[in-house]
C-alpha positions in Angstrom: -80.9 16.6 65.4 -82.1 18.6 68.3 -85.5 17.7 70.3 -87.6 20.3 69.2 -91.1 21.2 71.3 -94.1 23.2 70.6 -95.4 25.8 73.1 -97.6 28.1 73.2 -96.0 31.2 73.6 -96.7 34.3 71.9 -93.8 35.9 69.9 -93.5 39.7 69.4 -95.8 40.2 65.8 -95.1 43.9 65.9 -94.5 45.2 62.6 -90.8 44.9 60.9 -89.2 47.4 62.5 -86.5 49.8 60.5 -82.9 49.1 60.3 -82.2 52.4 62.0 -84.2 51.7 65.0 -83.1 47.9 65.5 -79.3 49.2 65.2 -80.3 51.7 68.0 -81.5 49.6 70.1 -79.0 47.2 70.0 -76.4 49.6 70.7 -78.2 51.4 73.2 -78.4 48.3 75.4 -75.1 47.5 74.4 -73.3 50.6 75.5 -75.3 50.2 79.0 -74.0 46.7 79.3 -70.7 48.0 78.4 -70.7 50.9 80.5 -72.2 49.2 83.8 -69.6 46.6 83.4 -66.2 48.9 82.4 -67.6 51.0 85.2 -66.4 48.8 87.9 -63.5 47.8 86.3 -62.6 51.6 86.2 -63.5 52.0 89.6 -61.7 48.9 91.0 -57.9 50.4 90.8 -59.3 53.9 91.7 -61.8 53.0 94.2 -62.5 49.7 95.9 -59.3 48.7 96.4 -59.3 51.5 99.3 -63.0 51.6 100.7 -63.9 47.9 100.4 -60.3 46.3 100.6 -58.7 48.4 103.0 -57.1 45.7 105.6 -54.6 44.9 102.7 -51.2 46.7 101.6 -51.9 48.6 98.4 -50.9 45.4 96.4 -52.6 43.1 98.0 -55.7 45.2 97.7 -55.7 45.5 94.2 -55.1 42.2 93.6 -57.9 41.0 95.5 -60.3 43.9 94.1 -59.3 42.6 90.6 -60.2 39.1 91.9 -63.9 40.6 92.6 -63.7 41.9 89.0 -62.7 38.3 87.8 -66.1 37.1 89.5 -68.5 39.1 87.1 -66.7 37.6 84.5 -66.7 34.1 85.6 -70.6 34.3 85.9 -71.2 35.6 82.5 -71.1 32.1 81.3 -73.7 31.6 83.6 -76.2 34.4 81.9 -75.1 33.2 78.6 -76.5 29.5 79.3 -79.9 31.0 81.2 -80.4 33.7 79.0 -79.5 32.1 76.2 -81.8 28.9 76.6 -84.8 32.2 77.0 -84.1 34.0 73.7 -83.9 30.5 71.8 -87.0 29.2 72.8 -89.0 31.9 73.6 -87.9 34.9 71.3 -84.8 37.4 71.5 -86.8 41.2 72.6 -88.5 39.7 75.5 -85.3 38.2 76.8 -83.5 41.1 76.1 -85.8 43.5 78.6 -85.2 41.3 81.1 -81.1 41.3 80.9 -80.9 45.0 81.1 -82.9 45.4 84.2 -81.0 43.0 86.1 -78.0 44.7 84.5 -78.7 48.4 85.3 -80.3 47.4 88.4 -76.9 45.8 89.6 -75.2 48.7 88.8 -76.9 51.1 90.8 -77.1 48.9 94.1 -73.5 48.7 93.6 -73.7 52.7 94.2 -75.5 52.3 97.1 -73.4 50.0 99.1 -71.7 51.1 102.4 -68.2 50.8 102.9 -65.9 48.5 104.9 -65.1 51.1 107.2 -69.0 50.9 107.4 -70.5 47.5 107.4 -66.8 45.7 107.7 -66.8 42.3 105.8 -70.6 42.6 104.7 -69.4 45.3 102.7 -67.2 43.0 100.0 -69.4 40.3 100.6 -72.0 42.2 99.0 -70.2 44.3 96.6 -68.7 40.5 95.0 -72.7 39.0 94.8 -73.8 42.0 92.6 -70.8 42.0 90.5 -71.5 38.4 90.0 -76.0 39.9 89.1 -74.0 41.7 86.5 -72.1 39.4 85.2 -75.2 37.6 84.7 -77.1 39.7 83.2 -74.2 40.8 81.1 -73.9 37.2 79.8 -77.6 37.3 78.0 -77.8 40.9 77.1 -74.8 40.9 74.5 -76.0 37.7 72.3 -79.3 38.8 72.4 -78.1 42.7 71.2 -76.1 41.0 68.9 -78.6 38.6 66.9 -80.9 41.8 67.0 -79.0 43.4 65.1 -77.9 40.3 62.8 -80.9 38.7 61.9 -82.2 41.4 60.5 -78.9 42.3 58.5 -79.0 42.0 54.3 -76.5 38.6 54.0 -73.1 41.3 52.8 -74.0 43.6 55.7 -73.9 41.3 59.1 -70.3 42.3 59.4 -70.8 46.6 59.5 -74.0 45.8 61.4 -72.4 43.4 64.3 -69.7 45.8 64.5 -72.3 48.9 65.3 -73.8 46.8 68.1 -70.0 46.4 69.2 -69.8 50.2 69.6 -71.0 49.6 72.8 -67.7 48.6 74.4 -65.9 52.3 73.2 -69.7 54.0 74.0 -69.3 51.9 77.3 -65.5 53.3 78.2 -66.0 56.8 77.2 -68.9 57.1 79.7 -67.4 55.2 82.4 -64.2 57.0 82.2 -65.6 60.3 81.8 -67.6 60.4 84.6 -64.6 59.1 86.8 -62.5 62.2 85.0 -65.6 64.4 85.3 -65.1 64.0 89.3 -61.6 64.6 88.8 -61.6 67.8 90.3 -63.3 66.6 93.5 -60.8 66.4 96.5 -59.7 62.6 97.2 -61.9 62.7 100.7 -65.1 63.9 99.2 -64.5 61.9 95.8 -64.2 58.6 98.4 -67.0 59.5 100.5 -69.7 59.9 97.7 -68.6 60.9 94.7 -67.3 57.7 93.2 -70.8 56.7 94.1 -72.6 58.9 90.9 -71.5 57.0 87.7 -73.1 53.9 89.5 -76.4 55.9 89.9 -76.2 57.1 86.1 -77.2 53.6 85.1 -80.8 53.5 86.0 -81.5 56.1 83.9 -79.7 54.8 80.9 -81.5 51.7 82.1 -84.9 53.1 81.8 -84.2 54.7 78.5 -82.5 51.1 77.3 -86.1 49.7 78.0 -88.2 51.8 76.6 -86.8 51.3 73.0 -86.1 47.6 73.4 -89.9 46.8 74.6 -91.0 48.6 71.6 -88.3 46.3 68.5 -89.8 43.8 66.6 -88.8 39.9 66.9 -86.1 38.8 64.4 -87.3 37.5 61.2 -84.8 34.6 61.0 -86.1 33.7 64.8 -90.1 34.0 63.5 -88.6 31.4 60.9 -87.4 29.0 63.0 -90.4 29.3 65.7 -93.3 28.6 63.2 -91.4 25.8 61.8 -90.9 24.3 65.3 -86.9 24.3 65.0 -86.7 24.9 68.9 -84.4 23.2 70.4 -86.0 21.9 74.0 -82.2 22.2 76.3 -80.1 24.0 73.5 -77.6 24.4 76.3 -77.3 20.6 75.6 -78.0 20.6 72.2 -74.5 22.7 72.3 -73.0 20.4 73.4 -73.7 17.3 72.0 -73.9 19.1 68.3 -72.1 22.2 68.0 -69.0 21.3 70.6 -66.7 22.6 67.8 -68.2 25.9 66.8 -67.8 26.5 70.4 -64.9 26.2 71.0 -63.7 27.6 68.0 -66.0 30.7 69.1 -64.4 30.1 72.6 -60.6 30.6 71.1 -61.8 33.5 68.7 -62.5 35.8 72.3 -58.7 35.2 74.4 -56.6 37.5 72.3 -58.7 40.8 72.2 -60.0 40.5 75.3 -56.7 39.6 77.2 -55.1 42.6 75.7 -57.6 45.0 76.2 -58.2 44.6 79.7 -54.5 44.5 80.0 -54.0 48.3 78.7 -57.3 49.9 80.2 -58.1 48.2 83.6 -54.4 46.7 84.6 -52.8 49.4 83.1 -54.4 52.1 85.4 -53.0 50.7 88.7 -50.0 49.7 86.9 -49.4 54.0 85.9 -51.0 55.3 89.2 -49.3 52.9 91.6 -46.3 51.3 89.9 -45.4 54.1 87.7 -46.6 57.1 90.2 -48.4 59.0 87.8 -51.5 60.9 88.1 -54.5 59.0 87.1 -55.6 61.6 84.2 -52.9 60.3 81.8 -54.1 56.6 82.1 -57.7 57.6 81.8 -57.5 60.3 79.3 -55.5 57.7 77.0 -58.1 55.4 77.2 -60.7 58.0 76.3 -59.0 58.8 73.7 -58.5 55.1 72.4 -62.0 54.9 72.6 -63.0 57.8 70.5 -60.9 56.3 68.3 -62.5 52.8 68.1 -65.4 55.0 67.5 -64.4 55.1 63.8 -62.1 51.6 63.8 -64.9 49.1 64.8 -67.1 49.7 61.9 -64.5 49.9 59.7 -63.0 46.7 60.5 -67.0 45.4 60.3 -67.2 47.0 56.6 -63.8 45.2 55.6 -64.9 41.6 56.8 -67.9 42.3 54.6 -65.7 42.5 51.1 -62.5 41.0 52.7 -63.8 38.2 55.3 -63.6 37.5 58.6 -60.6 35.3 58.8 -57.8 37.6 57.2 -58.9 40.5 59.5 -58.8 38.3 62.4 -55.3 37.2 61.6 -54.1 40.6 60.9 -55.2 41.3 64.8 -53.6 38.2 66.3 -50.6 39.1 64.6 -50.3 42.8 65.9 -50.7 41.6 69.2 -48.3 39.1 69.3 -45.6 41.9 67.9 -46.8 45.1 70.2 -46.8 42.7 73.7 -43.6 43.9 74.8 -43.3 47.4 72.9 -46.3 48.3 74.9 -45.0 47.9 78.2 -41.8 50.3 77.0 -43.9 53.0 75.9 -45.6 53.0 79.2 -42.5 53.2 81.2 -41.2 55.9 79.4 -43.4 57.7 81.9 -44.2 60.7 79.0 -48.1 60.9 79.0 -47.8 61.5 74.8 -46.2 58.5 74.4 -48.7 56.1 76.9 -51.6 57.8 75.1 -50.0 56.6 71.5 -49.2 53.0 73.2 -52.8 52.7 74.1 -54.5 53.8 71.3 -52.4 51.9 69.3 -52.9 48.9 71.0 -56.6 49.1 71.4 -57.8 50.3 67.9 -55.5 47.4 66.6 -55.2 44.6 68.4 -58.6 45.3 69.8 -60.9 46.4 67.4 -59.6 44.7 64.8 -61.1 41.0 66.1 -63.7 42.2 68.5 -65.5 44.2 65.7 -66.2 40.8 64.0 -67.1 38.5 66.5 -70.0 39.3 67.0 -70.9 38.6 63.3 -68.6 35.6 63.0 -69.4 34.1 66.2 -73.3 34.1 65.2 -72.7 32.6 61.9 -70.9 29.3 63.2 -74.5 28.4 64.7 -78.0 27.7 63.9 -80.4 29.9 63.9 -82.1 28.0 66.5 -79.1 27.5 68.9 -77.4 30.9 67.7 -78.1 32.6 71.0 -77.1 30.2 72.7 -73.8 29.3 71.1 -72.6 32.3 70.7 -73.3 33.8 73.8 -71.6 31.0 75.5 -68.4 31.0 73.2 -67.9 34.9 73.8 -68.7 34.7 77.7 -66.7 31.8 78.8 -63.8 33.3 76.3 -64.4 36.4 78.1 -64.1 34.7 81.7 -61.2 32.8 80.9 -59.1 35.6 79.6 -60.6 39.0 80.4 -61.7 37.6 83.9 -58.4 36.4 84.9 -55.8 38.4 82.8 -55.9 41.5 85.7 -56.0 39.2 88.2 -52.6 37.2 87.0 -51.4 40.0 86.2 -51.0 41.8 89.3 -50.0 38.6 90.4 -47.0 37.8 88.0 -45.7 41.8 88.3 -45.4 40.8 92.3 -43.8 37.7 92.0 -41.2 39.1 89.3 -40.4 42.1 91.4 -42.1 44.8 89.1 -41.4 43.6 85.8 -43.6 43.0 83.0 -42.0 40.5 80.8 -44.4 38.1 82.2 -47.5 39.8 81.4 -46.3 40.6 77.7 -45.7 36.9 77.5 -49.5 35.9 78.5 -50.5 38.4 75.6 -48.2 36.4 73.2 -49.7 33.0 74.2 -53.6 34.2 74.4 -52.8 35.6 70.6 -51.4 32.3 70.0 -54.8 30.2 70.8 -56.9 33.3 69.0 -54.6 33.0 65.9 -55.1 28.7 65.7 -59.0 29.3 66.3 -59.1 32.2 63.7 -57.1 29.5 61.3 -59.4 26.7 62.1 -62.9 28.8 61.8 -64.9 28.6 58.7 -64.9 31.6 56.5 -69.0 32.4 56.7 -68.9 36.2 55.6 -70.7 35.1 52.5 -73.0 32.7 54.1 -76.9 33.0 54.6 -78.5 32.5 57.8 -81.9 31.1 58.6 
């Protein structure tokens, strides 16, 4: 059993809010998290790899820009253990205020950063330590958006409602990359000199609005529950460990597959059709716009269908795709025809993709206590999401140097993360049916 403690802190006792404004504001922090996140990731094959890498050849650059990506993702875990230990002792809204500020307000100082050409080395220096304050704050915000939306879900509905909080991520790419396509028609010298520097300023106003709903969301029920009945763990971080080691790494394994692949086709694959391919940068962006709209409709879908079907033959069903379309993928992009690439991505995306992330958030919440659940499953989908989506670029651009251009490599990592997803996915306990308290 877990130490429990007593304190004296005040929960929210707002009134029950409705299900129509919990959902919002779960998705509306969630698509800021998404959006301030994807928003470097968009900009680092685009952007940085020219005005705060510029000392490198082109490859080089990207390479080491994608390792500054890998660092926001490497300190999610980090938010997910802080954060986490906030919203399961002291309540889930209050914590969740807190992660979007520090979220937004990475963003925007991102934004404001002078260049190398500027500053010199201060310039990545500084650029690397607030992708690493996003990160952070990324790590708590998405549990806490998640178990809003959860714990308030009727038992047969935690699937459809996890997977609305999950619109976030498509939300989160369709804004990125539309503002990156809306400064599409700005010439390459003025785009570099300021106008990459917009999107980043967007966030503080989404950040701002993000706020304002969230400060006004009632606490959880099943949270209430556990508070008044002194079920607080005093370290859950350790109560993890010693007592739920398996449901995290089981939630751990659940994360490699979707988010390997999905970084693959809409962060590596824009270099990889710019640079390697020698296309213009509209056919990789307006294919993963496109995939995004898609997901749009797919996410929830796949949410509804765990509901009645469960999450485990879903999940499979995604492992599987992936492990078939890892090497078709990489053909229909080198065909070099912007019809086909655009059917590759959204393919890949609203199958392999949405198909298991629409359900972790749902599934990954159910394999813990209430009174360890943000905890648990923030750290299962962040250090899943540092140890593949942090990386996967990174190696990537990595493996296509050393093989001399090909991609055989990289289709091969997306077999084996698929593999460790599928064997998690098989080892998981069906909980689709299961109450939560």
């Amino acid at each position: 059993m877990p130490n429990l403690v007593s304190h004296s802190t005040v929960i929210n006792r707002a009134p029950s809010s409705s299900a129509t404004t919990i959902l919002f504001a779960s998705l509306l922090g969630s698509v800021i998290e998404w959006y301030d996140f994807l928003l470097y990731g968009t900009a680092t094959a685009l952007v940085f790899n020219k005005l705060f890498f510029p000392s490198f050849d082109p490859m080089i650059g990207t390479i080491v820009a994608f390792g500054v990506y890998a660092a926001g993702f490497i300190a999610r875990p980090v938010g997910a253990i802080v954060f986490g230990h906030f919203g399961d002792r002291f309540g889930r809204t209050t914590t969740l205020a807190l992660t979007v500020v520090i979220m937004g307000g990475g963003t925007f100082l991102i934004g404001c950063l002078p260049t190398y050409g500027q500053i010199g080395v201060a310039a990545p220096i500084l650029l690397v330590l607030l992708r690493v304050v996003q990160g952070i704050g990324f790590g708590g915000e998405w549990g806490g958006a998640v178990l809003l939306a959860i714990e308030h879900a009727p038992v047969h509905r935690r699937g459809l409602f996890g997977s609305i909080v999950q619109l976030g991520w498509p939300l989160g790419i369709v804004t990125s990359v539309s503002a990156f396509a809306l400064l599409a028609p700005i010439n390459s010298e003025r785009f570099l000199s300021w106008g990459w520097r917009i999107p980043f300023w967007f966030s503080f106003i989404l950040m701002g609005l993000a706020l304002f709903i969230r400060l006004r969301v009632a606490e959880t029920p099943a949270f209430k529950t556990a508070f008044s009945e002194r079920r607080i763990a005093r370290i859950p971080v350790l109560a993890i460990i010693r007592d739920q080691r398996h449901s995290f790494l089981l939630a751990t394994g659940l994360k490699l597959s979707e988010i390997g692949l999905v970084v693959v086709v809409t962060v590596f694959a824009i270099g990889y059709v710019t640079a390697h391919l020698g296309l213009p940068k509209e056919v990789i962006l307006n294919s993963v716009l496109m995939a995004a709209v898609v997901e749009l409709f797919t996410i929830p879908m796949f949410g509804w269908l765990s509901d009645r079907l469960g999450r485990r033959t879903i999940f499979i069903a995604g492992c599987v795709f992936t492990i078939a379309f890892a090497f078709p993928l990489f053909a229909l992009l080198d065909t070099r025809n912007p019809l086909t690439i655009a059917i590759a991505v959204v393919v890949a995306v609203n199958l392999g993709h949405a198909s298991m992330f629409a359900l972790e958030s749902a599934w990954m919440s159910e394999l813990f206590p209430t009174h360890l659940r943000y905890t648990g499953a923030s750290m299962g989908f962040q250090f899943g999401g540092a140890l593949a989506g942090g990386f996967v670029p990174f190696v990537a651009a990595i493996l296509m140097r050393e093989s001399g251009g090909k991609t055989w490599p990289i289709s091969i990592m997306i077999i084996a993360l698929a593999g460790v997803t599928l064997a998690a996915a098989l080892a998981a306990p069906e909980t689709y049916n299961k109450r939560i308290d």
